[in-house]
KEKE-3310 file (N, C-alpha, C; in steps of 0.2 Angstrom, whole numbers, plus 5000, padded with zeros to 4 digits):
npx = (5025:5020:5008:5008:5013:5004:4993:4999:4997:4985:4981:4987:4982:4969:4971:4977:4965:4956:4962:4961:4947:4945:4953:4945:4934:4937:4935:4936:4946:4954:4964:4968:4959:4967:4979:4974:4973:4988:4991:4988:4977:4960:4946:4935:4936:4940:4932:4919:4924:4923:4909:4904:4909:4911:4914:4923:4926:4938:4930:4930:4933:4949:4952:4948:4955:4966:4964:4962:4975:4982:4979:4967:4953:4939:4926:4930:4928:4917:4908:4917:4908:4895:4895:4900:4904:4903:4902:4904:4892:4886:4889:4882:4869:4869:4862:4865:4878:4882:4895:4896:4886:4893:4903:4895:4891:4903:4908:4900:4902:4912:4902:4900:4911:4907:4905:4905:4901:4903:4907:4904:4891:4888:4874:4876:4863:4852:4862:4866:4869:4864:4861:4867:4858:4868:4871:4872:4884:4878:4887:4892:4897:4900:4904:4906:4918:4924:4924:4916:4905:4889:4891:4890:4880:4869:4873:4862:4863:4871:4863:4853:4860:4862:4852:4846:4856:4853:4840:4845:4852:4842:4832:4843:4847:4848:4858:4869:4882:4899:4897:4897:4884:4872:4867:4875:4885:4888:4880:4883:4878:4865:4853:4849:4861:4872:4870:4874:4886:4892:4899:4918:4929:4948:4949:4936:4924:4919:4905:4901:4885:4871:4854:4837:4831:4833:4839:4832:4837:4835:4841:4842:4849:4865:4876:4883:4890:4898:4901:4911:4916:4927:4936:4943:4936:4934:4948:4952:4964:4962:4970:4974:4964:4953:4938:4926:4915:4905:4899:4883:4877:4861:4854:4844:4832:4833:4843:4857:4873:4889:4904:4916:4927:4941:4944:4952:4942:4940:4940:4934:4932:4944:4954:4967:4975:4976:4970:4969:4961:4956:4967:4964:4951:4935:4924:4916:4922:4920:4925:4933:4932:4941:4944:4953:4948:4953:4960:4953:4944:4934:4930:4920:4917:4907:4920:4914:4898:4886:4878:4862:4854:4861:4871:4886:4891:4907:4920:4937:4954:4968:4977:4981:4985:4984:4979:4967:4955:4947:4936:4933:4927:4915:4909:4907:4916:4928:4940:4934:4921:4922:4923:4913:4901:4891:4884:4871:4864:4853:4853:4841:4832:4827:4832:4837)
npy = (5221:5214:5211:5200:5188:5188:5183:5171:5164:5164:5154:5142:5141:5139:5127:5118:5115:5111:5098:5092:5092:5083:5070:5069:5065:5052:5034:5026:5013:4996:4999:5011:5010:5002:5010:5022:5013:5011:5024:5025:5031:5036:5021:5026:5038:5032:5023:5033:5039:5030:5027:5040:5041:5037:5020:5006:4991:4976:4964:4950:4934:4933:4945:4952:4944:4948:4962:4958:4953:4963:4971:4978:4981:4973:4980:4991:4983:4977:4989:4992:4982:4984:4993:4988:4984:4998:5006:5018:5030:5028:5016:5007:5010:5002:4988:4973:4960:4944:4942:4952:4950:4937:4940:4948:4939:4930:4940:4937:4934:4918:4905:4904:4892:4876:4863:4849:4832:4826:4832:4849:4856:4868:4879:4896:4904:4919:4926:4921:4907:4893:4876:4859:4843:4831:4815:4797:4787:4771:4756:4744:4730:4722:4712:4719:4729:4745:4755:4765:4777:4775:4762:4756:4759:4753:4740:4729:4719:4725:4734:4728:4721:4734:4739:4728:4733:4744:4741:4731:4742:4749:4741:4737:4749:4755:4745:4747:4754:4750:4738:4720:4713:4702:4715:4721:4737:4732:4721:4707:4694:4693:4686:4690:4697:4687:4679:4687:4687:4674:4668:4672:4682:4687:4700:4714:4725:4741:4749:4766:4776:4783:4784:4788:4794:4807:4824:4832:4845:4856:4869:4886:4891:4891:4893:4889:4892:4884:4881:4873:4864:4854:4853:4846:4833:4818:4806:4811:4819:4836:4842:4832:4830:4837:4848:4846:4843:4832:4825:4816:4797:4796:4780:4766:4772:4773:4776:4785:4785:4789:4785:4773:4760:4747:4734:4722:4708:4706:4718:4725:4721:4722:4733:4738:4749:4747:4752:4757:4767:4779:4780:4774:4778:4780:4793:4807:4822:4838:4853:4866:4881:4886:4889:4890:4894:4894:4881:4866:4871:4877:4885:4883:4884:4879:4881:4884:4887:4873:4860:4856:4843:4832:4833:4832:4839:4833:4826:4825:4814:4822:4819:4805:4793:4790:4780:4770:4762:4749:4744:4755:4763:4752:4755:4769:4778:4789:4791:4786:4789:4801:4798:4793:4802:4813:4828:4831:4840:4848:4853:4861:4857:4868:4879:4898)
npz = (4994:5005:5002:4993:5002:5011:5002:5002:5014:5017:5006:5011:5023:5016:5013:5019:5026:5017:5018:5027:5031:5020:5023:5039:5032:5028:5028:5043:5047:5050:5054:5055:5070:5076:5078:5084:5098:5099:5101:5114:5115:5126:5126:5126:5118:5106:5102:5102:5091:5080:5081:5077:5064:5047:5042:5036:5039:5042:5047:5046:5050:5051:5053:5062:5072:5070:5077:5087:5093:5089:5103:5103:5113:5122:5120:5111:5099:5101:5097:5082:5077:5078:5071:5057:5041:5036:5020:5009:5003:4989:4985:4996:4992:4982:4973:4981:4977:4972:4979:4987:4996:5000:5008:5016:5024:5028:5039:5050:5067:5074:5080:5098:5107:5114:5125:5122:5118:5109:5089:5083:5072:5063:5055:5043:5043:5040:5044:5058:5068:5066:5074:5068:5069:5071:5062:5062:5054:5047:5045:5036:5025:5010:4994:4984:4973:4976:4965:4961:4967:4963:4957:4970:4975:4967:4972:4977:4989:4998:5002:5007:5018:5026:5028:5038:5046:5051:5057:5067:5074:5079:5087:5097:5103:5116:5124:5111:5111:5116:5118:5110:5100:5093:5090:5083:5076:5062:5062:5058:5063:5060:5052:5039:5034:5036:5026:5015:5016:5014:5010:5012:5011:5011:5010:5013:5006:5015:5019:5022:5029:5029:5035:5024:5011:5007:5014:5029:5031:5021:5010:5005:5000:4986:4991:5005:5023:5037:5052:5059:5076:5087:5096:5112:5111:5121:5117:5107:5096:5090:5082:5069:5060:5049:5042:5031:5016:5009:4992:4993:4988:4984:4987:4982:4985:4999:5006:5010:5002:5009:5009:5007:5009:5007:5019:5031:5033:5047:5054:5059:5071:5078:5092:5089:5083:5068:5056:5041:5034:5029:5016:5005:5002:4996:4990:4986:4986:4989:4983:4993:5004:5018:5034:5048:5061:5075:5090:5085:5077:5064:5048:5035:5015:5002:4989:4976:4968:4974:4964:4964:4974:4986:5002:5012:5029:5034:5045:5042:5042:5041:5035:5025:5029:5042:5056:5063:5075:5070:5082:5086:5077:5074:5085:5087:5095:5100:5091:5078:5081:5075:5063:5058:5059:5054:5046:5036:5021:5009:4992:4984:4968:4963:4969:4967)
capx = (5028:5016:5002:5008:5014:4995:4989:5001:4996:4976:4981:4989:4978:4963:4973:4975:4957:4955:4967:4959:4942:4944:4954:4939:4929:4940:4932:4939:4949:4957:4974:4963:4957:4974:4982:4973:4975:4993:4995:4985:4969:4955:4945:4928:4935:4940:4922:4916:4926:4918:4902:4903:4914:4910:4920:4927:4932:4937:4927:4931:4938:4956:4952:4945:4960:4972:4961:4963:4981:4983:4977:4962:4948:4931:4920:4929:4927:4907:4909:4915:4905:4887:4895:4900:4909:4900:4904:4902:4883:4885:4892:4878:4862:4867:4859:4872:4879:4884:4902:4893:4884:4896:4907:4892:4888:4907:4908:4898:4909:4908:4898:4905:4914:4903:4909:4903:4906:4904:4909:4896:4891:4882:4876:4875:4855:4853:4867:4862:4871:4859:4865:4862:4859:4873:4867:4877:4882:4879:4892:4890:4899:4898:4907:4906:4924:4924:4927:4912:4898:4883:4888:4889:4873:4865:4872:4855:4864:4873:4857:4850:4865:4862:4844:4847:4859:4848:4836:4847:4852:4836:4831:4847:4850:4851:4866:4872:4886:4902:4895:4897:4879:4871:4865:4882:4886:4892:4877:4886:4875:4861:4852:4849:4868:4873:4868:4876:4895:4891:4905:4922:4936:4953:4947:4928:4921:4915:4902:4897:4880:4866:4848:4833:4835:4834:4840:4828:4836:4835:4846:4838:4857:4870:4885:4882:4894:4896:4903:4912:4919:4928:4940:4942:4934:4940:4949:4953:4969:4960:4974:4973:4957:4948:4930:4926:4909:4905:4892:4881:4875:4856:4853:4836:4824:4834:4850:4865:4880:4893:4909:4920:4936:4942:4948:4951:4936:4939:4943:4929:4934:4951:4955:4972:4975:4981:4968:4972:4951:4958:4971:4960:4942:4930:4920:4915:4922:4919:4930:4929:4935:4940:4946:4956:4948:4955:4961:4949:4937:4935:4923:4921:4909:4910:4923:4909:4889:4883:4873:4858:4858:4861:4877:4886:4898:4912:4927:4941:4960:4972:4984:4977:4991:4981:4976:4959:4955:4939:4934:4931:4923:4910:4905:4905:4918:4936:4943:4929:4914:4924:4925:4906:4898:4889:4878:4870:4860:4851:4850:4834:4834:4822:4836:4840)
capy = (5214:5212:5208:5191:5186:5188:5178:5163:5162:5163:5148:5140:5140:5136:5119:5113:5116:5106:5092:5090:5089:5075:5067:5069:5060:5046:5030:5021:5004:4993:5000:5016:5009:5000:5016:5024:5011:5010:5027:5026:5034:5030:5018:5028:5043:5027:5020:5039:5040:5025:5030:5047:5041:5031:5015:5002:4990:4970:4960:4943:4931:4936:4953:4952:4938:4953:4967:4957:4952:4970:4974:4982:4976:4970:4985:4993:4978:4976:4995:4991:4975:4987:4999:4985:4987:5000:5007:5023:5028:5025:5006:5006:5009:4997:4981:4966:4956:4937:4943:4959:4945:4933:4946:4949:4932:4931:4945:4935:4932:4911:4903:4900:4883:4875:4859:4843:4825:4825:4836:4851:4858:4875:4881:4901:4909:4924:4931:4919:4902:4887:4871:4854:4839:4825:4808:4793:4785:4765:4752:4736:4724:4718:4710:4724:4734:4752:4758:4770:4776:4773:4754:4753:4762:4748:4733:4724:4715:4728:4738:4724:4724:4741:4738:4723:4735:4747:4737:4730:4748:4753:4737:4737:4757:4756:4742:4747:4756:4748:4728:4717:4709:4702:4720:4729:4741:4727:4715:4700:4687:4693:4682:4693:4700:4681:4678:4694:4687:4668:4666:4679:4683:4693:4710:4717:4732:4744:4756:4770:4777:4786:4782:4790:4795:4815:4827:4836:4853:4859:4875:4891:4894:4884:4893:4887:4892:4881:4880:4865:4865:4848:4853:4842:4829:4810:4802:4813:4825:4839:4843:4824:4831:4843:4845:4844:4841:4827:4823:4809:4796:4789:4771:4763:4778:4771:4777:4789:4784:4794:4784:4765:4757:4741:4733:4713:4704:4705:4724:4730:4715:4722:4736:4739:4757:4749:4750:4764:4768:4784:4781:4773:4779:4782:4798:4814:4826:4844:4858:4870:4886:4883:4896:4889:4899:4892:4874:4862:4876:4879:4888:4880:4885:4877:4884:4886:4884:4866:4857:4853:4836:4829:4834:4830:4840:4828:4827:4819:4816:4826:4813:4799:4788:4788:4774:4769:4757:4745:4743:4763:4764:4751:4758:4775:4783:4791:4792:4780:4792:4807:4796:4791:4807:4818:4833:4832:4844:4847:4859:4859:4858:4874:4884:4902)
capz = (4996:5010:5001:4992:5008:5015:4998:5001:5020:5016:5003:5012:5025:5016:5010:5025:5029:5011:5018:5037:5028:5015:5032:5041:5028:5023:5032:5047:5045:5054:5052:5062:5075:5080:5078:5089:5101:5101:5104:5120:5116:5129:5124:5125:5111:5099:5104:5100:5084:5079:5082:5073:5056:5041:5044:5030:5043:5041:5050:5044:5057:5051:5054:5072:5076:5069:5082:5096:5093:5091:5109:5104:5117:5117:5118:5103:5093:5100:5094:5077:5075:5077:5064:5050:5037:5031:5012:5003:5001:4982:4985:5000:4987:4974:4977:4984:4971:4975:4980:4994:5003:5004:5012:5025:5028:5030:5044:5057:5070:5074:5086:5106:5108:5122:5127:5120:5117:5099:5084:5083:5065:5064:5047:5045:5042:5042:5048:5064:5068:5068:5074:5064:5070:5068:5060:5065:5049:5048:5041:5031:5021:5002:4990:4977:4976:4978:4959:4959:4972:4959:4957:4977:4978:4965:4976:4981:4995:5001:5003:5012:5023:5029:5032:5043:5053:5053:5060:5072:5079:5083:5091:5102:5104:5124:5121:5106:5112:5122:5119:5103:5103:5087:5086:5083:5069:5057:5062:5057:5067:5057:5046:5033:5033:5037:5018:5011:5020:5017:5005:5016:5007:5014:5011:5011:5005:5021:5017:5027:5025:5031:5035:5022:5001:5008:5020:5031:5031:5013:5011:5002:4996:4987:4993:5013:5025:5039:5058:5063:5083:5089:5101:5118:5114:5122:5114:5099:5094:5085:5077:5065:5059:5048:5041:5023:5011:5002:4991:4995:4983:4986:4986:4981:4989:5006:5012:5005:5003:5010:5006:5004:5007:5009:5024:5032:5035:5054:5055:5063:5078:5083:5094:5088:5078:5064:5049:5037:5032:5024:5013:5000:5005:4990:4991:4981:4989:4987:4984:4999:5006:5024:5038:5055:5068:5082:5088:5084:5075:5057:5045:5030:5015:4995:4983:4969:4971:4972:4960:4965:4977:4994:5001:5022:5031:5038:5048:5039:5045:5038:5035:5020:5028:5048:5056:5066:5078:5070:5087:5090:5070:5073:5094:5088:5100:5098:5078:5074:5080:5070:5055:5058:5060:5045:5045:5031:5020:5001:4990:4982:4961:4961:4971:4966)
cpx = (5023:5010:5003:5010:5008:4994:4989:4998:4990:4977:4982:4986:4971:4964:4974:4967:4954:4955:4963:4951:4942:4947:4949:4933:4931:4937:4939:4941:4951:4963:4970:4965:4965:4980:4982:4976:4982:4995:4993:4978:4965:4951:4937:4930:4937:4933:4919:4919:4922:4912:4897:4907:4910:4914:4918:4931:4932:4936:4928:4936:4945:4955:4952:4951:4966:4972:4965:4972:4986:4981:4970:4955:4942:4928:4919:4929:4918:4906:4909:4909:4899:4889:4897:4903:4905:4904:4901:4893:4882:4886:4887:4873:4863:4866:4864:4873:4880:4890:4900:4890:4886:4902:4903:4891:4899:4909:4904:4903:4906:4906:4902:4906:4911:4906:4906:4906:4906:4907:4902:4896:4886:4882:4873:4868:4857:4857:4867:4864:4865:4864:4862:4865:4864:4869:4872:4878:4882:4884:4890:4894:4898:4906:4912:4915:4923:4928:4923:4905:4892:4885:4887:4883:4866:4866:4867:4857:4867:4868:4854:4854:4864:4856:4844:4852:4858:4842:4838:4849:4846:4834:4835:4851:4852:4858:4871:4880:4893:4902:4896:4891:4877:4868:4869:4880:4886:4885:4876:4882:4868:4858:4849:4856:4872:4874:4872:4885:4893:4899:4913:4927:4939:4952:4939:4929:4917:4915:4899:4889:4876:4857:4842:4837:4837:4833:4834:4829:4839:4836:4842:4846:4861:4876:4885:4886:4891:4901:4903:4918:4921:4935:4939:4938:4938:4941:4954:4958:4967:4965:4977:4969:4956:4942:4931:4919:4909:4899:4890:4877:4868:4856:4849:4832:4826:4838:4853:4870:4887:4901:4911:4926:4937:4946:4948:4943:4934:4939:4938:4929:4939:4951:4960:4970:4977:4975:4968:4964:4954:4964:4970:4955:4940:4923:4919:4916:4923:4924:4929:4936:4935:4947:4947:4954:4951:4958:4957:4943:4938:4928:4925:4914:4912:4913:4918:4901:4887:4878:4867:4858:4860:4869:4879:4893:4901:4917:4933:4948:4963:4979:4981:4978:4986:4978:4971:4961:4947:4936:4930:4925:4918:4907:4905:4908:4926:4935:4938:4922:4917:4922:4917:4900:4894:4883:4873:4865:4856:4849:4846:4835:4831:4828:4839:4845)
cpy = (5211:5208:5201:5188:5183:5181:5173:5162:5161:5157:5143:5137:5136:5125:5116:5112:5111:5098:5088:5087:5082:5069:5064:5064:5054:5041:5026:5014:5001:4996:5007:5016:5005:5002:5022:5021:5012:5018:5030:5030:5030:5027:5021:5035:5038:5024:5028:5042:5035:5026:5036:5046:5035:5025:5011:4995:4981:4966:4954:4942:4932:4941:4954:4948:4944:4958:4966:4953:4959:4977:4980:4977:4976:4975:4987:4989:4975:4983:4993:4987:4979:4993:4995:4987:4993:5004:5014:5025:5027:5018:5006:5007:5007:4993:4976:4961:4950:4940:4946:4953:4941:4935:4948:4945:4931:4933:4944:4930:4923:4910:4900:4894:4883:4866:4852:4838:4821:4832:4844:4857:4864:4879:4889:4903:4914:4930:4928:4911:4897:4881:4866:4848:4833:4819:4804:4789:4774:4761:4745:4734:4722:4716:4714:4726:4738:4755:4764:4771:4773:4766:4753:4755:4757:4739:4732:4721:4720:4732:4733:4722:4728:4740:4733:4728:4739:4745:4734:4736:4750:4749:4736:4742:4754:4751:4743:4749:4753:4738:4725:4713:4707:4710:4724:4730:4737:4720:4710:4695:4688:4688:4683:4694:4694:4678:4681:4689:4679:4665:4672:4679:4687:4699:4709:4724:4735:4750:4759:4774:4779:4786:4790:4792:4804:4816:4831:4843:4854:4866:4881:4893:4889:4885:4893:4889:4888:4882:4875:4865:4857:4846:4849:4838:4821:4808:4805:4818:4831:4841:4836:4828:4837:4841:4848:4843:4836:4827:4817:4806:4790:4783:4769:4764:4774:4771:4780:4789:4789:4789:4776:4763:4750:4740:4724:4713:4706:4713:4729:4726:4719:4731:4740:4746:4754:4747:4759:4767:4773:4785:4777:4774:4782:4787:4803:4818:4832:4850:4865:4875:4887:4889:4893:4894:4900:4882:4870:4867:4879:4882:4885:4882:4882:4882:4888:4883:4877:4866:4855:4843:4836:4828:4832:4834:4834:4831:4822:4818:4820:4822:4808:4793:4788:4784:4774:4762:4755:4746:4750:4765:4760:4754:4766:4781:4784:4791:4788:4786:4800:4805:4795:4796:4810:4821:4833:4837:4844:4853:4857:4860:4867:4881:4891:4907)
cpz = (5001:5008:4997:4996:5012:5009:5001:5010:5019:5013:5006:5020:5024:5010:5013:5028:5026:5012:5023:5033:5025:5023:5034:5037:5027:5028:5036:5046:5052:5055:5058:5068:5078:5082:5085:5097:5104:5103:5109:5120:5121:5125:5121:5120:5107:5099:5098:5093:5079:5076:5078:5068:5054:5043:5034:5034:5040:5045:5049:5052:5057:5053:5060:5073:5075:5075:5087:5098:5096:5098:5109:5108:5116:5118:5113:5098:5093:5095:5083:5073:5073:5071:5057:5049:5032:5025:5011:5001:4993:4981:4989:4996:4983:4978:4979:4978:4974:4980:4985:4998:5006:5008:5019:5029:5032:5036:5050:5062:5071:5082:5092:5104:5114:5121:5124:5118:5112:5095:5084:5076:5065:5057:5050:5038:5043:5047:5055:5062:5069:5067:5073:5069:5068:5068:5061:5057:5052:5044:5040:5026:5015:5000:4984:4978:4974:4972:4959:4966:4970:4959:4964:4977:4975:4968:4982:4987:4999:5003:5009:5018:5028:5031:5037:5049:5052:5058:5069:5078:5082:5087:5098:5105:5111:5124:5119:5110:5118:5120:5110:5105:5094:5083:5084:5078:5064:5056:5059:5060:5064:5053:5039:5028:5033:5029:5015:5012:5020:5013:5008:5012:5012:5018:5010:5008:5011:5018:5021:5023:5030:5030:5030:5015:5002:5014:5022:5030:5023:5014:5004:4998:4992:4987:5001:5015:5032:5046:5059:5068:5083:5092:5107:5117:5118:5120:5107:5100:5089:5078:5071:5061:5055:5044:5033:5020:5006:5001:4990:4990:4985:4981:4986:4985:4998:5010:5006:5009:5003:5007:5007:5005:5010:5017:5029:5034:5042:5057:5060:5073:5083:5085:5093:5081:5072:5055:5046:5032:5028:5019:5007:4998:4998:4992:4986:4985:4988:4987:4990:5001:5014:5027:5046:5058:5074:5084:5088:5079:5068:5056:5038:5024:5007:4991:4977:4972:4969:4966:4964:4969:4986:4994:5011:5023:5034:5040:5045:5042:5041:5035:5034:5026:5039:5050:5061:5069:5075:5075:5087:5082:5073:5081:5094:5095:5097:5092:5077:5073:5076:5063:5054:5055:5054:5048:5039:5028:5012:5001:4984:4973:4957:4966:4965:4967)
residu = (UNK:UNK:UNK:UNK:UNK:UNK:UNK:UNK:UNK:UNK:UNK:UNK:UNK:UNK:UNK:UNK:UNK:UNK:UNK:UNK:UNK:UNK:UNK:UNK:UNK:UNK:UNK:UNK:UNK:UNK:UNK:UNK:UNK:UNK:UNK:UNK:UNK:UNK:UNK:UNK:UNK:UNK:UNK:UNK:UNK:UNK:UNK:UNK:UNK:UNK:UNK:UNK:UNK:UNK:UNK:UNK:UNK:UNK:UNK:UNK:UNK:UNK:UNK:UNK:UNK:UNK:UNK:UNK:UNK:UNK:UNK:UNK:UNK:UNK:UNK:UNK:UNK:UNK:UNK:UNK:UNK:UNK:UNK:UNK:UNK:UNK:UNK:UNK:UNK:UNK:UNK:UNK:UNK:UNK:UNK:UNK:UNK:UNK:UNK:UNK:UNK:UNK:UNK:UNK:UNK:UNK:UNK:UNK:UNK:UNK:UNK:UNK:UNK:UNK:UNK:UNK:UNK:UNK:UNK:UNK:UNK:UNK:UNK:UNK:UNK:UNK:UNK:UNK:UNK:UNK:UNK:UNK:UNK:UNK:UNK:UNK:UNK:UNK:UNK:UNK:UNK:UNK:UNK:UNK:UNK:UNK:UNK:UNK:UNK:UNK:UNK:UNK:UNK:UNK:UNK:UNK:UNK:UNK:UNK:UNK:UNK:UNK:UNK:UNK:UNK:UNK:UNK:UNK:UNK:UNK:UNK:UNK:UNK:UNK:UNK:UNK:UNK:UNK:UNK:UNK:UNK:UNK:UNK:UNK:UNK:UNK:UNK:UNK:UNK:UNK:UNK:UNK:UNK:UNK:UNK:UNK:UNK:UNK:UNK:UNK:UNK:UNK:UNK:UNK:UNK:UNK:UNK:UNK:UNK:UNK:UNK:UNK:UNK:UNK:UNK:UNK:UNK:UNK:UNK:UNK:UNK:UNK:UNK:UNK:UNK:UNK:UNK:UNK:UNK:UNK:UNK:UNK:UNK:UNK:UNK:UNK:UNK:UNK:UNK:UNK:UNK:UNK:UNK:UNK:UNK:UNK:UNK:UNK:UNK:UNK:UNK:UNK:UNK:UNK:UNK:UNK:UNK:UNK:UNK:UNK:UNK:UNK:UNK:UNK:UNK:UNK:UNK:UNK:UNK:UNK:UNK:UNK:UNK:UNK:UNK:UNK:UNK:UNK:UNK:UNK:UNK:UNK:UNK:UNK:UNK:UNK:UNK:UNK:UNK:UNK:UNK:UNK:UNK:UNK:UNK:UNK:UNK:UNK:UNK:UNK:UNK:UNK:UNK:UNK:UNK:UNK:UNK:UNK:UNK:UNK:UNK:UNK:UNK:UNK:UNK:UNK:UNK:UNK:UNK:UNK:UNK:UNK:UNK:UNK:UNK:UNK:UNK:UNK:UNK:UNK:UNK:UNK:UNK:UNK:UNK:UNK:UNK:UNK:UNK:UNK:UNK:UNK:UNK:UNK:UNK:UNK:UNK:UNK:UNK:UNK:UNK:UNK)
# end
């Protein structure tokens, strides 16, 4: 009788031996490491567990925003961070599919908020945040109405428009800003634009729009992701707000049209909040996959890969029915220089 006694304890033995091993193998998670933590481990053997296990961890900004809710602190999450998510070495030597990259591009934490007096757009390079310059968009007047971007894009007069207050801006930069002079946004006293608006009606058409038929930064990808910051700035409630893609439509080799809507004649005059710019605005706006970091702080990148074309991050209200103050729209400050603003970028037709 002694001797099945012996067997069952050697088996049972070398089952736990079985059990503890595959354990030992199985990769580290999040669920892991916030386990650890909760049951007081120092900080330097969860580091050193870390450092000696395969991991499986979720890095995405959910993930980390989970970590640090869950009291795990920042070394073991520098910790994590240098060990990845890494995978299985049979899943780590196949090559990266679409889906494997946009998972590592994913897994870059976002760029610091540093203080500024505009919106700040940061598209993600190699795994490495680069920041784009903002374009100011310019506004102008026509007659046309806002059925379609391509017929705004072929009114002659409105193209002439936009070159007169073009013109006017760059002549009256130092000014520009704060003063209504024949060189504002709108250059009404123009004698170019004078012509365009000799005949007024009620309502106009205001079009926004951006200087040159193409963007300088041409993107090697056409699923972008992008970083846009625009907490504290004056004037603005970031919570109104969020950022968005639209595709811009050039206008005879001279400018791309970012969007339309109607509003009084005088609307760019009055100071008061009460013109509703977004609760008919004409645009093309892209379907996007967008990730609340923080207050004011999104990540945003498109739902599906672009078409080939000239495309602009923006900042839109959140709420169609919001209202603007003219005043702020044509001098480029408060809700106006939000509404104004555009990143723009182009994916090239030869993109693979």
């Amino acid at each position: 009788m002694k001797l099945p006694a012996l067997l069952i304890l050697v088996l049972s033995a070398a089952l736990c031996s079985v059990m503890i091993g595959q354990e030992s193998h199985k990769p580290l998670t999040n669920a892991d490491v916030i386990k650890m933590v909760k049951n007081g481990l120092p900080e330097s053997v969860i580091i050193s567990s870390i450092q000696s296990s395969t991991a499986h961890f979720d890095l995405t900004p959910n993930g980390l925003i989970s970590l640090h809710k869950a009291g795990v602190g920042q070394k073991t999450m520098d910790a994590m961070m240098a060990a990845g998510g890494s995978k299985p070495p049979a899943e780590a030597a196949a090559p990266p599919s679409g889906a494997a990259v946009s998972t590592a591009r994913a897994q870059a934490p976002p760029p610091p908020q540093t203080k500024s007096k505009i919106p700040v757009v940061s598209l993600l390079q190699n795994r490495a945040w680069q920041k784009l310059a903002v374009e100011k968009s310019q506004l102008a007047q026509t007659k046309t109405k806002p059925t379609s971007m391509a017929k705004l894009a072929a009114d002659s007069a409105l193209i002439q428009g936009l070159q007169a207050t073009m013109n006017s801006a760059t002549a009256q930069v130092a000014s520009h800003v704060g003063s209504r002079t024949a060189g504002s946004a709108l250059g009404q006293a123009e004698s170019v634009f004078s012509g365009v608006l000799a005949q007024r009606k009620p309502k106009m058409t205001y079009v926004w729009a951006i200087a040159n038929p193409s963007s300088s930064n041409v993107l090697q990808e056409d699923t972008p992701k992008f970083s846009v910051s625009f907490a504290g700035l004056p004037g603005v409630n970031a919570d109104d707000f969020e950022p968005a893609i639209v595709k811009l439509t050039p206008a005879q080799n001279a400018f791309r049209l970012v969007g339309a809507t109607q509003g009084k004649e005088d609307a760019t005059s009055s100071f008061s909040s009460d013109w509703e710019i977004y609760s008919g605005f004409l645009e093309e706006r892209v379907k996007v996959q967008s990730q609340k970091i923080g207050h004011g702080q999104y990540q945003i990148s498109p739902a599906s890969p672009l078409a080939p074309g000239e495309y602009g991050v923006v900042v839109r209200p959140v709420s169609k029915s919001k209202k603007f103050s003219g005043g702020d729209v044509e001098r480029y400050q408060g809700d106006g220089m939000m509404f104004d603003s555009v990143w723009s970028f182009q994916v090239p037709a030869n993109e693979n």
